[in-house]
matplotlib code that plots the C-alpha trace (Angstrom):
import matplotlib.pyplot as plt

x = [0.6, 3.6, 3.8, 6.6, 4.8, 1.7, 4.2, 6.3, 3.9, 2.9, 7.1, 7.3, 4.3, 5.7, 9.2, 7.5, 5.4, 8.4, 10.3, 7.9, 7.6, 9.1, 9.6, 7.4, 10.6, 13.5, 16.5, 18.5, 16.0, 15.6, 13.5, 10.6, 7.6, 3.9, 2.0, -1.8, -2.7, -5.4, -5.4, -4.7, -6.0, -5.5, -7.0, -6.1, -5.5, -1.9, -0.8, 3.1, 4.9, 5.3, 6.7, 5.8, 5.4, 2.4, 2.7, 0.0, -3.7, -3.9, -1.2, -3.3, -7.0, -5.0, -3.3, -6.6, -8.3, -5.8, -6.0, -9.8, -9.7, -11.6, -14.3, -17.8, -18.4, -15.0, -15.2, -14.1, -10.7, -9.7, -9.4, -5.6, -4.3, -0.9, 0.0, 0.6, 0.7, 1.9, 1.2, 3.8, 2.4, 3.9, 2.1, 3.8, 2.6, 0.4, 0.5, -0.6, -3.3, -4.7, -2.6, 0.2, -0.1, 2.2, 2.3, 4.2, 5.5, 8.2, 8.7, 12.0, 13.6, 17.1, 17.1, 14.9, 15.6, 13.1, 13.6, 10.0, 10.0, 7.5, 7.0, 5.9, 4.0, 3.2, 1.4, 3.1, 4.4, 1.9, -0.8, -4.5, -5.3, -7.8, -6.5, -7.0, -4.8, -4.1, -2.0, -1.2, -0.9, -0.6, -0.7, -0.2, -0.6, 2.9, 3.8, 4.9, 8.7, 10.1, 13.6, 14.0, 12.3, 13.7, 11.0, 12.5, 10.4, 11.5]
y = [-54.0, -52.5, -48.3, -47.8, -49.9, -47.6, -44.6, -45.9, -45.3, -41.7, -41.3, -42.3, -40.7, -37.5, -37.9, -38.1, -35.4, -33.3, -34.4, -34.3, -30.5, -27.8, -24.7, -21.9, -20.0, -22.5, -20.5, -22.9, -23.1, -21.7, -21.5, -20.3, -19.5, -19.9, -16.7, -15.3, -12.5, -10.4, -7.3, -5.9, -2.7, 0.3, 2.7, 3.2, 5.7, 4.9, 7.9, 7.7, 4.6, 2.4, -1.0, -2.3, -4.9, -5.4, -7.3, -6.6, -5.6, -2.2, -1.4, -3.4, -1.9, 1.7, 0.7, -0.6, 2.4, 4.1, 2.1, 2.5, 5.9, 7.4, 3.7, 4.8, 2.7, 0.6, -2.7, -4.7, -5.9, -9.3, -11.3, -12.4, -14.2, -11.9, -14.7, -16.8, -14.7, -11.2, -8.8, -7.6, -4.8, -3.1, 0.2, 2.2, 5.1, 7.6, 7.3, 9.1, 6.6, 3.5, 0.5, 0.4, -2.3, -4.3, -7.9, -9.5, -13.0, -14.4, -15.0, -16.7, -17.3, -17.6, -18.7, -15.7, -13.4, -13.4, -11.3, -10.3, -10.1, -7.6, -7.0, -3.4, -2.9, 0.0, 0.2, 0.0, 3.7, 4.9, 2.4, 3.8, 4.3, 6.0, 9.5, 8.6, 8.9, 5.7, 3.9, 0.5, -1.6, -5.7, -6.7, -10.6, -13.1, -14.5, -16.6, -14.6, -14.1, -11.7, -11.5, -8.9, -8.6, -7.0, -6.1, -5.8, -4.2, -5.0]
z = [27.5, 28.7, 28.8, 26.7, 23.9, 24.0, 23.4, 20.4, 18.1, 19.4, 19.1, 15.9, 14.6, 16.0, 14.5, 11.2, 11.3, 12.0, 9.5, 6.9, 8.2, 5.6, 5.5, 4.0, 2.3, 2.2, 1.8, -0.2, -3.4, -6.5, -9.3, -10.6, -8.4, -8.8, -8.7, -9.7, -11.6, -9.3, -11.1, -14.4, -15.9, -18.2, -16.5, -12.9, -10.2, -10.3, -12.5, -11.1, -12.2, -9.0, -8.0, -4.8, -2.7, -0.4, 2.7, 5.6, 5.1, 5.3, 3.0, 0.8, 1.3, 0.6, -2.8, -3.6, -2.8, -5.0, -7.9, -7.8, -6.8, -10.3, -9.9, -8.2, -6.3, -5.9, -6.6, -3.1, -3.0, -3.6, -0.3, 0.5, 3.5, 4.8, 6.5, 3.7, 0.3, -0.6, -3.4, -6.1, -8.1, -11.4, -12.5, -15.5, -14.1, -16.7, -20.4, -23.4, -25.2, -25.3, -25.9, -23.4, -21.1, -18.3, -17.4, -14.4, -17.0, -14.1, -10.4, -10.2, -6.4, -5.7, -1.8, 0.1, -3.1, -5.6, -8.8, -10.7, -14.2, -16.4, -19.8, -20.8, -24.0, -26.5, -29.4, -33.0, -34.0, -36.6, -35.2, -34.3, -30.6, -29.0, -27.6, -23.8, -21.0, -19.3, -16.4, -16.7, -13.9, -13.1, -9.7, -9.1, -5.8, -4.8, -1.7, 1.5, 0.9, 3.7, 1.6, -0.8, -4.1, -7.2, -10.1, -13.2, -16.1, -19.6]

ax = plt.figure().add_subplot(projection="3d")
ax.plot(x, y, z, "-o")
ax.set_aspect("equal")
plt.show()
């Protein structure tokens, strides 16, 4: 068998695994993203309203820290890969009773920007709620995006 016959298929098997090759952010799409909810409590150490987003390890371990800082003992913190996912965290910051909540209901991309979208909630005027200071907070799993990200609560 001639050489250049043993390496035509190791050529084209190699041209096709490149092409098939995309990229992780592709900067011409746009649409809604996939995300997971990781976190989402009433009661939290995040007493300041805050939007962040979380892209290395440590900034990680220290949010949760704070989120957990009134919790003995912590609960561990949920095990993300940097190099693949990020976190994008909405807190409302302190509030004055039970009832008031935030939920992250949108990722939408539009090439490397993605724009967040939140819904706030408070409880009917008039309505019963426990007299108990609270601070809302939803944080969700996105894909790594190193483009900017806008969170918009509503």
């Amino acid at each position: 068998m001639k050489p250049c016959a043993l390496l035509a298929p190791l050529v084209l098997l190699a041209l096709v695994a490149c092409s098939s090759t995309r990229s992780a952010e592709p900067s011409d799409s746009s649409g809604p993203v996939a995300f997971e909810s990781i976190a989402r409590q009433e009661q939290s150490g995040l007493t300041e309203p805050e939007h962040s987003v979380i892209r290395t390890q440590q900034a990680w371990v220290e949010l949760w820290q704070r989120i957990n800082v009134y919790r003995i003992p912590a609960p561990p913190a949920p095990t993300l890969d940097f190099a693949r996912d990020m976190v994008v965290l909405v807190a409302l910051g302190q509030r004055p009773s039970a009832g008031h909540s935030v939920e992250v209901v949108a990722i939408e991309r539009d090439g490397s920007f993605l724009r967040v979208r939140a819904k706030s909630r408070a409880p009917a005027p008039g309505a019963a709620q426990a007299a108990v200071l609270t601070h809302p907070f939803h944080a969700v799993r996105v894909a790594r995006s190193d483009g900017p990200v806008e969170i918009v609560v509503e």
